[in-house]
N, C-alpha and C positions, 0 to 999 in steps of 0.2 A: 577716826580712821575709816577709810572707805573699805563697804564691804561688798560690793559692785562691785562683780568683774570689769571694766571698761573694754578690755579685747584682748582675744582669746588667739593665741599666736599659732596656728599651725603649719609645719617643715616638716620635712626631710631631716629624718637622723642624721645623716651623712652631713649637714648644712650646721649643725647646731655651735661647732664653735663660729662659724660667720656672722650667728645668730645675735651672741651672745651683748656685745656694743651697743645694738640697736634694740635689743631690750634693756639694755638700760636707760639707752636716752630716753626710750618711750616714759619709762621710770622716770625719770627726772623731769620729763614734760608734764607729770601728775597724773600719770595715765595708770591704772590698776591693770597688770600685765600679768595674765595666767598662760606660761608654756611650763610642759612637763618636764623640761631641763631642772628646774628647781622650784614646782608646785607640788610635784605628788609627793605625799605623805605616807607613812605604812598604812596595808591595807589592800583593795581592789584597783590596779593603779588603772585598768580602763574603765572602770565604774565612774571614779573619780574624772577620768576625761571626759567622758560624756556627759557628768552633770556642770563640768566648767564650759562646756561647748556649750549646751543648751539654758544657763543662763547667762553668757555674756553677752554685752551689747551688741560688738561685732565682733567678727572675724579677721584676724588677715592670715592669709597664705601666702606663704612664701615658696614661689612655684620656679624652682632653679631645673636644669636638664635633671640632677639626681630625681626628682618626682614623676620627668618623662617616663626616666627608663627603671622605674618599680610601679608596676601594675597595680602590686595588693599593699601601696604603703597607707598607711593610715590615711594620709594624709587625700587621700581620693574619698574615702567616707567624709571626712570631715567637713570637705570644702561643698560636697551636693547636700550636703544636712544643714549647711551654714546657706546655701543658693535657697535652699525650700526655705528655710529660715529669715530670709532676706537681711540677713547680717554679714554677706561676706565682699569681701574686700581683697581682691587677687594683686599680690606686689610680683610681678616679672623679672625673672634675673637674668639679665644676657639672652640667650637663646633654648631658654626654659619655656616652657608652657607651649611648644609645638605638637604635643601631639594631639590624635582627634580626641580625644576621653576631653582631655583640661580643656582644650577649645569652646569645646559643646558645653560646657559648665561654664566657661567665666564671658561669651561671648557677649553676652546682655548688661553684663557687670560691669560700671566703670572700674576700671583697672589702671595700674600705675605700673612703669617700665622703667626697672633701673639696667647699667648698660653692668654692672656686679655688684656685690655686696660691700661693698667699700668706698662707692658711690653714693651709697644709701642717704646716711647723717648730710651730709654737706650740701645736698641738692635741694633746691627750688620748692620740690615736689614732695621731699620729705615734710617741709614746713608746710605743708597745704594738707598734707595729710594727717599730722597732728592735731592742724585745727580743725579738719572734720572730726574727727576722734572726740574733739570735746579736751583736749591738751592744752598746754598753757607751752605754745613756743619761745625757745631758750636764745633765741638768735635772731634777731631783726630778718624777716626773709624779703627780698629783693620786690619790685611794684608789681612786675610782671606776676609772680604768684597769688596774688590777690587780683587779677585779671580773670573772668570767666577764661574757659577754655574753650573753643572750637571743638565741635563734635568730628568724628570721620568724616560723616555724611559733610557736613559744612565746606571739610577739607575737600572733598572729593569735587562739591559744585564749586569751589572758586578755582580748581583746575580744569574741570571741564566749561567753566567761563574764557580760562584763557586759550584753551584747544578752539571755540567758536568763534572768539576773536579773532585767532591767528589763521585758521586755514578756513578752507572750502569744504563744503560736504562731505565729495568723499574718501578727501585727507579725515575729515569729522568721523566718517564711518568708522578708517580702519584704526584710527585712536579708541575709537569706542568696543571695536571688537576685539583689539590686541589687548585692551585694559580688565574688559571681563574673562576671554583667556587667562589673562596672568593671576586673576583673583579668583577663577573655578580652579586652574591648575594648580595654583602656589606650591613653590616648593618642587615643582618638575624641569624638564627641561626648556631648553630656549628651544631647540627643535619641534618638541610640543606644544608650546606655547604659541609657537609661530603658524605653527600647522593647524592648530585648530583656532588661532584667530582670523587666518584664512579662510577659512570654510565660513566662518559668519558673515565676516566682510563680503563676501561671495553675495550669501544671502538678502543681505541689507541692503548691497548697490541693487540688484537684481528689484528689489521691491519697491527701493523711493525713488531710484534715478533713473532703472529702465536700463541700462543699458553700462558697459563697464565704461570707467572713465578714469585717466591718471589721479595719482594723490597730487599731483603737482611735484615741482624743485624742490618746496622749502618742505617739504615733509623727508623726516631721516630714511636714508635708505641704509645707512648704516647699523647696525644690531646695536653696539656697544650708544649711537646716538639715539634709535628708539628706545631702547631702555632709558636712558636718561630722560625721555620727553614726557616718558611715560613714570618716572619716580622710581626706578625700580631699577632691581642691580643682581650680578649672577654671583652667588655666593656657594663656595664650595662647602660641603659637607659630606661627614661619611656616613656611607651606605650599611643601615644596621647590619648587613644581611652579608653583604659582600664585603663590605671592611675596606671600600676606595672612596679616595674622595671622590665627589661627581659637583660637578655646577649647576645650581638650580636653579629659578629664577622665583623673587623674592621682591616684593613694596617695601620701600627704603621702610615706611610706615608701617609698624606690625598691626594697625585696625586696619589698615585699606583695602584688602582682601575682602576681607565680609561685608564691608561697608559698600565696596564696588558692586557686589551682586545685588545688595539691595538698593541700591539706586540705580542701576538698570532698570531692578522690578518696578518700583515707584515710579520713575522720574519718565520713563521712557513707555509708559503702558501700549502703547500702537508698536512695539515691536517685541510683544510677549509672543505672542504667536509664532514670530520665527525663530525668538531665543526657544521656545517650546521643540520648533522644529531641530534647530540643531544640536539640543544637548540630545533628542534622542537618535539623531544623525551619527556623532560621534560616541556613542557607546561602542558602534560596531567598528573602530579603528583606533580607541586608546588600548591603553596597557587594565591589567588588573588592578592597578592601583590607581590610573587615572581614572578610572569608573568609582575606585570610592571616595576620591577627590569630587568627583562630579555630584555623588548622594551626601557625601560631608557637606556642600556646600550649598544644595539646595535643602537642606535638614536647616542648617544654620537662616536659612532665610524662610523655610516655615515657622521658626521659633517665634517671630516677627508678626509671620502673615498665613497663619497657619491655613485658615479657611479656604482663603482663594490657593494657595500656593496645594493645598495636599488635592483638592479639586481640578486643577487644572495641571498639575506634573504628577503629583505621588500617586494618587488611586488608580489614572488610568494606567499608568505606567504596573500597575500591581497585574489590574487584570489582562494585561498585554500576553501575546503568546510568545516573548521573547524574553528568555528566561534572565539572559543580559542587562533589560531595564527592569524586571521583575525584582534582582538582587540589588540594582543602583537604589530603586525604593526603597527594599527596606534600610538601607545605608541609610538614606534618609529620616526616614520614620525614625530610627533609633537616636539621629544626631536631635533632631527634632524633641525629642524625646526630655530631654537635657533639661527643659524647660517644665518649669512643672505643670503649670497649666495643661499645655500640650499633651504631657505624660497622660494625664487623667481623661484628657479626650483618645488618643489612640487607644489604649486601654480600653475601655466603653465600645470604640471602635472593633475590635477583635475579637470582643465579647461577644458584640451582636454578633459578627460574621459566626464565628463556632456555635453560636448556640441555634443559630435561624435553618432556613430549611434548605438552603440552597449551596448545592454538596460546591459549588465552584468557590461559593466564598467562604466553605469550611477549609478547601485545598491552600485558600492566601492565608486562612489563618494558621496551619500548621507551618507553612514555610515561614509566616513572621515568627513564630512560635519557637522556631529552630533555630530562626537566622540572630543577626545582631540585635534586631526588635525585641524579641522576645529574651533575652540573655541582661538588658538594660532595666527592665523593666522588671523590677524583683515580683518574683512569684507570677507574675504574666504566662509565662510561660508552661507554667504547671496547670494553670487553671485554664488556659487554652485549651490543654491536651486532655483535661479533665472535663473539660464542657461537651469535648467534640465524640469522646466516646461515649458520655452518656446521651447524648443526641445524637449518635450516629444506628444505623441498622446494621445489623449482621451483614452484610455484602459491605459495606464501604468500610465498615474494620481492617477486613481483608487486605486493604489499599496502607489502610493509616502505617503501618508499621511500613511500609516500602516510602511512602512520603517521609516519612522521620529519618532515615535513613539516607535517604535523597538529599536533606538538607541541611541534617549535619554533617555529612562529607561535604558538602561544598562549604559549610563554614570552616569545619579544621584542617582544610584544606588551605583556605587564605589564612587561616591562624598559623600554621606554618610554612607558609612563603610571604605574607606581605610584610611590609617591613613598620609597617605600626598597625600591630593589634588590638590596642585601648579599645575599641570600640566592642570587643565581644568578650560578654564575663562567665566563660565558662567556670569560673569555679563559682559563682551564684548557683548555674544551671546546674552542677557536681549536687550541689547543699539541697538543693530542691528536691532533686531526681531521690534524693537516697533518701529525705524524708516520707516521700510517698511510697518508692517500696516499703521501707519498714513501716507501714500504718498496716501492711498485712501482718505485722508480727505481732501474737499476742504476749502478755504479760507475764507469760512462762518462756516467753522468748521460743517459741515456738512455731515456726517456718509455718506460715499459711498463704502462701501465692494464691492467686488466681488471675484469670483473665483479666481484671483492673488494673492491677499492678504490675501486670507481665511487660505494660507498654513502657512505665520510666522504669525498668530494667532494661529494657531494649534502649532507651537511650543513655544511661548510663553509661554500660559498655560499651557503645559504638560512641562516648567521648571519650573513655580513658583506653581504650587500643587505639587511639591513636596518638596518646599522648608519651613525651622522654620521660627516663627514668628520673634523668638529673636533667637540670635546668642549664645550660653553657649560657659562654659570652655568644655566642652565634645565635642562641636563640633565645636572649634578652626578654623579658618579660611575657613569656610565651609558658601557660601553665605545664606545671611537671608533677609527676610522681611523688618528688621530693616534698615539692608547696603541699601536696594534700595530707602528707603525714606530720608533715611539721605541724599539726594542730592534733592533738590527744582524740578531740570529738570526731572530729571527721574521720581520721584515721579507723576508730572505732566503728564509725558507723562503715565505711570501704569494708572493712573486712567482715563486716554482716551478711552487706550486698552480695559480695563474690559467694558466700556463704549459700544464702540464698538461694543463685545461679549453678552452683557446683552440687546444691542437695537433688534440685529436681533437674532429672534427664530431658524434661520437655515441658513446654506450657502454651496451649494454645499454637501448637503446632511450633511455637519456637524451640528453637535447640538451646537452652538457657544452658545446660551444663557445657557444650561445645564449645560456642563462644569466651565463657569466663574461662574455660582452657587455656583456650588460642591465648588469650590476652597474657594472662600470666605467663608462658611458655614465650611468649613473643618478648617477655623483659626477661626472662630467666636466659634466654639464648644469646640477648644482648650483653649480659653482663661474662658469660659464659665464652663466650668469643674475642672477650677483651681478657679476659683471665688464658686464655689458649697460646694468645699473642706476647703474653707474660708482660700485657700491661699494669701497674703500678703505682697509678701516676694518683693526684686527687678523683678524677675522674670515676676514674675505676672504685677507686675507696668508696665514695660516696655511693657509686651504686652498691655496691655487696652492704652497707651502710643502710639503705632504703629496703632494698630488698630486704634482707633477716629481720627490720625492723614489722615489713609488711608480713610475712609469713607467721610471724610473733603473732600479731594482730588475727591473721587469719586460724590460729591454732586457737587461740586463745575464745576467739568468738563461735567457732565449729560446735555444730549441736550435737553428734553422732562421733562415735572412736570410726566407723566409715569417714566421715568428712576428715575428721584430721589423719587419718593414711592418705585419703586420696592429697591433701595437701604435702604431706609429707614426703610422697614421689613426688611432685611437682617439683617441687625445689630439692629434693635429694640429689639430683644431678652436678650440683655445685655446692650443697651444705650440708652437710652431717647433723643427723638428728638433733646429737647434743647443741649446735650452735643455731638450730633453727629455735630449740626449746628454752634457749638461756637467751636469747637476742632480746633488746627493749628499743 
């Protein structure tokens, strides 16, 4: 009996009866199948996960929308543990794996696209995928599946052979510029898409031809005929945020996108300099979200070509005085990131910067530090902030705490409004933040700030005041209140921190008791104003729910009968001693 794992199947809860069929076939193929559905044993059941992860051959993930839209499901550890691990294997369900987090992860990875789960067993691709596995297939599969496959890129030159073929130059051009449009944008509008392959095309006649010239007849003048020339189709989908459908514009082929930017890069090198020019031309006319389409996509094409590509777009763009390309970078760096090589070079990179003498490139390393870069990059972030103050002088301290401040507002800013946040892990940056204040506590659990530790308290708080109590469908995978209590540890460790904040009136000039006020009072009023209106509803529940549970916490960790009165008015406005002191 085999005692090798052969592959290690990780899903989405929500997916696991779809699951179920296709482990078995895998079963039946001879394949030794570890998913948790009916692997764990009594005992440690993620102790147990992580040793089936780390010694199975590969991986597969099964990446449906349900995995889009849960930020903290397991199944996002598992799949960059399994990428660092070079065992994973991403199966696509239907219009799964759109967003930037899974992108940036499987984008290197051959990966396989079922149109659902039900499609799975009976296709082609199934039987190709068993025999990479090392499977014994059950079904005679078709010629065609034992045929090499065609890469993107492959795909990509034998269309743009027939575009050379069929038209003139600068029909050539605007095929070429409405095609890397559609592959920086994907996913945006035809309006957009048209506008800014416009503006290339612009550039590209201007430089080889000299002067404008028609595309000719036979080139589409019709939308609905350019997109078809160009592979590509307007597909509706709703808007996380706003709840309509909107039409987007999409490559019939879900690799053609990333594949299209980097064979611009490659294939086209005499016209980097004016793709250079005009992605930092349109920063100043997209949307907030087409700017981090623009750093999603040139991330995804550093993973490839890190050297030249962070050299000639990402760095300058870092130290640029336009805060606009400033942020598209780090978008980038962090997509960039995904890859692990990569990772360890940025890293290295931000090191130097924070710890060298030169206050401009301690300033990029705090904004990486703050931004999505530093959020991706476990513990990056901390040790930025940790490098930069012990190499920094008394007068530029002074500053540090106004840059941190500066750039986490403009992240939980776009944390709640853009409509796919994968890309920033503030609750990593939560875990961090509150390890470092408490290294000021000693072993008597005894409050000892000081000016080291005053700084990840000041970022702490200016992440969780701005964060919901409860998590809604509106704002779908966006961290909440609720996500950080829902774990015992951290919960525990939050009501140290406030603890902490609320014991001392001031530190280093900051107002560390005012602040953890505000915050708390800023959720106590929220819930309190829903109770006024004689709401009822789950909503409501759930927060008086968080709430009593966090007060619990905060009473429970208070080192002085001062701290737990002072917490006790806090929340007395809405709860009665008794139910603040009985809550769990």
């Amino acid at each position: 009996m085999k005692t090798v794992i052969d592959v290690f199947v990780s899903f989405s809860t929500k997916d696991k009866d779809n699951l179920k069929s296709i482990v078995d076939e895998l079963r039946v193929c001879e394949l030794e199948v570890w998913w948790s559905a009916d692997s764990i044993t009594d005992g440690i059941w993620d102790k147990q996960l992580e040793n089936a992860l780390n010694s199975a051959r590969r991986v597969l993930a099964f990446i449906s929308e349900n995995v889009d839209q849960s930020s903290w499901d397991y199944i996002y550890e598992e799949i960059k543990r399994a990428k660092i691990q070079g065992k994973l294997i991403p199966i696509v369900i239907g219009e799964g794996g759109r967003s930037f987090a899974i992108q940036g992860i499987i984008s290197r990875v051959q990966t396989y696209f079922f149109v659902d789960f039900d499609s799975i067993i009976s296709s082609p691709e199934f039987m190709r995928l068993v025999r990479a596995l090392g499977g014994r297939a059950q079904s005679p599969a078709d010629e065609a599946s034992h045929l090499p496959q065609k890469t993107a890129m492959d795909r990509i030159d034998d269309w743009f052979s027939k575009i050379e073929e069929e038209f003139e130059p600068p029909a050539r051009i605007h095929a070429f510029a409405f095609g890397l449009a559609s592959a920086i944008f994907e996913n945006g509008s035809f309006s957009e898409v048209e506008m800014m392959g416009g503006e290339l095309a612009k550039l590209l006649t201007k430089a080889e031809i000299g002067q404008s010239e028609p595309v000719g007849a036979t080139f589409p003048s019709r939308s609905s005929s350019l997109l078809k020339l160009m592979e590509c189709e307007l597909k509706k989908v709703e808007h996380p945020i706003l709840r309509l459908n909107q039409p987007v514009v999409r490559f019939v082929d879900r690799e053609r996108a990333a594949a299209f930017v980097r064979f611009a890069w490659e294939e086209f090198g005499g016209r980097r300099d004016i793709i250079r020019t005009w992605l930092a031309s349109i920063t100043a006319i997209t949307s907030s979200e087409g700017l981090t389409r623009i750093g999603f996509k040139v991330g995804l094409l550093a993973q490839s070509a890190f050297i030249e590509v962070s050299q000639q777009l990402i760095y300058p763009w870092l130290r640029s005085d336009n805060a606009t390309l400033r942020s598209t970078a780090d978008v980038a760096l962090s997509v960039a990131a995904f890859e692990p090589a990569v990772a360890r070079a940025v890293e290295q990179t931000i090191k130097d910067w924070a710890t060298g003498a030169s206050d401009e490139n301690k300033k990029i390393a705090i904004q990486l530090a703050c931004g999505l870069t530093g959020t991706r990059l476990s513990g990056s972030a901390i040790r930025t902030f940790r490098s930069i103050i012990r190499n920094s002088d008394s007068n530029m301290r002074s500053d540090i705490l106004l840059m941190i401040k500066r750039g986490l507002k403009e992240q939980i800013n776009s944390h709640n409004t853009d409509s796919d946040t994968s890309l920033i892990d503030l609750h990593s940056l939560i875990e961090e933040t509150t390890s470092w204040v408490l290294s000021g506590i000693n072993n008597n659990k005894k409050v000892a700030i000081s000016d080291y530790n005053v700084y990840p308290l000041y970022i702490f708080l200016s992440v969780v005041q701005n964060i919901a109590i409860i998590k809604t469908k509106r704002v779908k995978g966006r961290l909440s209140l609720d996500d950080l209590m829902a774990n015992s540890k951290t919960a525990e460790r939050i009501g140290a921190i406030f603890n902490v904040a609320l014991t001392h009136h001031k530190v280093s000039g900051f107002r560390t008791r005012d602040l953890a006020t505000t915050v708390l009072r800023k959720w106590v009023n929220v819930y309190r104003k829903g109770r006024d209106k004689g709401r009822s509803d789950w909503l409501q529940n759930a927060r008086e729910e968080t709430l009593k549970c966090l007060a619990h916490v905060l009473l429970t960790t208070a080192q002085t009968q001062n701290d737990r009165d002072r917490i006790l008015y806090l929340f007395g406005s809405v709860f009665s001693r008794r139910e603040l002191e009985s809550a769990r």
